[in-house]
C-alpha positions in Angstrom: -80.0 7.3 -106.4 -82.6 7.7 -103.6 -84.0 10.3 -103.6 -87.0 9.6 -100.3 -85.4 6.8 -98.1 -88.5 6.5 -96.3 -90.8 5.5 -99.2 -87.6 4.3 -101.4 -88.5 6.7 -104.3 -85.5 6.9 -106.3 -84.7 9.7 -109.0 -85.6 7.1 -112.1 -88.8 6.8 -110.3 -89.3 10.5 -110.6 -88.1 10.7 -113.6 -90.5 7.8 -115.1 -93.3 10.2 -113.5 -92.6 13.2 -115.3 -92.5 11.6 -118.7 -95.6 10.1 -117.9 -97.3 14.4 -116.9 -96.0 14.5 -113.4 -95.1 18.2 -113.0 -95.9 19.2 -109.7 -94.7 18.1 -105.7 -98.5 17.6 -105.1 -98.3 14.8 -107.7 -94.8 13.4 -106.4 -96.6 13.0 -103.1 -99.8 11.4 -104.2 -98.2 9.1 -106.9 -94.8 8.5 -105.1 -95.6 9.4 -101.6 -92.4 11.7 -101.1 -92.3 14.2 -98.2 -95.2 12.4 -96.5 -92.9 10.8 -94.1 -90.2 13.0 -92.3 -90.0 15.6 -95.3 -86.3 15.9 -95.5 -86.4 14.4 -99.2 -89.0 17.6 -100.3 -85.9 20.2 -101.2 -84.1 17.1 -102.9 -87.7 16.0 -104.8 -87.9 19.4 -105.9 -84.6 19.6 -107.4 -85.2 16.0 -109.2 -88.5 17.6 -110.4 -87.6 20.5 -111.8 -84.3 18.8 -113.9 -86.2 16.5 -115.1 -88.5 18.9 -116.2 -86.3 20.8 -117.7 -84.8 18.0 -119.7 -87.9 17.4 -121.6 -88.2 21.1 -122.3 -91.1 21.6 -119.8 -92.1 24.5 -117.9 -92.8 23.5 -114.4 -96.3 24.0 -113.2 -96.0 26.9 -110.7 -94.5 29.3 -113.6 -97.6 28.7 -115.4 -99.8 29.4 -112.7 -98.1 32.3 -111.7 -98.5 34.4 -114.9 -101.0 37.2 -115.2 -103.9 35.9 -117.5 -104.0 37.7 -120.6 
């Protein structure tokens, strides 16, 4: 399924990104180039991110860098 229309980034696509360390939008954008067009793919992106994540038993980024340092 599409995922960005504009830069015709499907979910595989995302999904090939994570396994390969993608775990952050920042990297979707620079490696995929979703949400640099009109955006309205970034809530969708985030979803795609996050399951796909979460299917190889990863925490996402943003947890990580949002914990106190011990």
């Amino acid at each position: 399924m599409y995922i960005c229309v504009c830069k015709a980034v499907t979910d595989k696509a995302i999904r090939q990104l994570v396994a390969d360390g993608a775990c952050s939008m920042r990297e979707l954008k620079q490696c995929l180039g979703v949400g640099s067009q009109c955006g309205k793919c970034t809530s969708a992106a985030q979803e795609q991110l996050n399951r796909s994540l979460s299917e190889q038993m990863r925490i996402p980024c943003q947890v990580l860098e949002q914990r106190p340092a011990a």
